[in-house]
N, C-alpha and C positions, 0 to 999 in steps of 0.2 A: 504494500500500500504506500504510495508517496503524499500523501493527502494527510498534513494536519489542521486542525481546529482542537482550539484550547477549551472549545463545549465538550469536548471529549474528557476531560480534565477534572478530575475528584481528587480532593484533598481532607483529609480532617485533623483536628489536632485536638485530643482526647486525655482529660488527665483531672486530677484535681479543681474543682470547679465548674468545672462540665466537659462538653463537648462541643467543638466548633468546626462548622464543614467549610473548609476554605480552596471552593473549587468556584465552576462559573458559577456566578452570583449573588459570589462574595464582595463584590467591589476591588474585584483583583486589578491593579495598575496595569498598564500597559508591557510594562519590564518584567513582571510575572514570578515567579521563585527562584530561586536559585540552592542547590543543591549540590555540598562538595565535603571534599573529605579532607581532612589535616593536616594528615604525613601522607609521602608514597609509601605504598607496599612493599616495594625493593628497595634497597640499597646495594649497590653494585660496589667491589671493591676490587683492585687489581693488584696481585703478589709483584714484586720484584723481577719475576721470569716472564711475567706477564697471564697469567693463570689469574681468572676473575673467580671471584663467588659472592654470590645472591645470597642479602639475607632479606626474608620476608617477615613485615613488623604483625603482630598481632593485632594493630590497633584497628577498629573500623570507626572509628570518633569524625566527628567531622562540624558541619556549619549548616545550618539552614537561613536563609532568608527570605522573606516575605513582604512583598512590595504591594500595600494597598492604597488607594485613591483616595486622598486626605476625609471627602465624604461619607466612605463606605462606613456603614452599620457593624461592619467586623470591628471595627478601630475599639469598638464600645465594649465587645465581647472580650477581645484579648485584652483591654487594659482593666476590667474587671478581674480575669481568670489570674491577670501576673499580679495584682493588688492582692489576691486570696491567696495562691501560693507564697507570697510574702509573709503571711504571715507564722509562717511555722516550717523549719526545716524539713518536717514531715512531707510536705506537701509540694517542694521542689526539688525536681529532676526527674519527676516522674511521668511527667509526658509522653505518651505514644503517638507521633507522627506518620501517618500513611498518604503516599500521593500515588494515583493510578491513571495513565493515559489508556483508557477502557480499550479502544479500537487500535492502537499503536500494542498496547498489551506492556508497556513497563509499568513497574511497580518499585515502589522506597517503602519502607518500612523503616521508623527508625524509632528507637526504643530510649528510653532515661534521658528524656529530653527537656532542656531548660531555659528556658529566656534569659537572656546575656545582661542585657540593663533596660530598660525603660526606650521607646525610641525616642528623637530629636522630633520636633514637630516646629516645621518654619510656617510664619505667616507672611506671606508676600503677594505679590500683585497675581499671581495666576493662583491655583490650588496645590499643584505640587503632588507629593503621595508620602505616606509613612512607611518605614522601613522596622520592619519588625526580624531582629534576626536573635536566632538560639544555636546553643549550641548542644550534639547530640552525642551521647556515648558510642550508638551504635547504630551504625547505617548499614541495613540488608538492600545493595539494590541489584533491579534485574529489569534489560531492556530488550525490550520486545520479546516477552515470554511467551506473547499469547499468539506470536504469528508460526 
């Protein structure tokens, strides 16, 4: 399939507080998610003779961000949810985040997940967008699983 549309596009982010679906409809910005990981997986090192070896890190930690449209209804949700988790170490990093491109068939799933700080919020001549990023213990991803 060469064909995307972001209507295809489910997100939720589930954890202490509630649960919040941040796919279409959510007031997602134009700039949309962004989804990365920490460290590489390898680190390559080369002997003296020239003989390399591969070490593979066990981390799968990483960064999510989230780009909403300063209007969007979500802004009210997340800064509810990260106000509630504040209030008790019990209740942060426990986040479960999933994002699924249904007809493209990827999927994140990302597990002991945390709100980084509060985001920046500018008031200027146009609207702008809020930037909401966390960061995740553990990212399981897989693309295009379903084709």
């Amino acid at each position: 399939m060469t064909t995307y549309s972001f209507m295809n596009f489910n997100a939720t982010l589930d954890g202490p507080g509630g649960v919040i679906s941040l796919g279409a409809g959510a007031g997602v910005a134009e700039e949309g998610f962004t989804i990365e990981f920490s460290e590489d997986a390898d680190t390559m090192k080369t002997g003296a003779d020239g003989t390399p070896v591969h070490s593979l890190s066990a981390s799968k930690a990483g960064k999510l961000t989230l780009r909403l449209m300063k209007t969007s209804p979500t802004n009210a949700l997340l800064s509810a949810m990260y106000n509630f988790q504040r209030t008790s170490p019990a209740n942060w990093g426990q986040n479960v985040f999933t994002a699924t491109d249904t007809v493209r068939g990827d999927v994140y799933t990302c597990q002991l997940v945390a709100f980084t700080r509060f985001p920046k919020n500018d008031y200027a001549k146009e609207a702008g967008l809020i930037e909401w990023d966390f960061n995740a213990g553990i990212i399981d991803p897989s693309l295009a699983a379903g084709l």
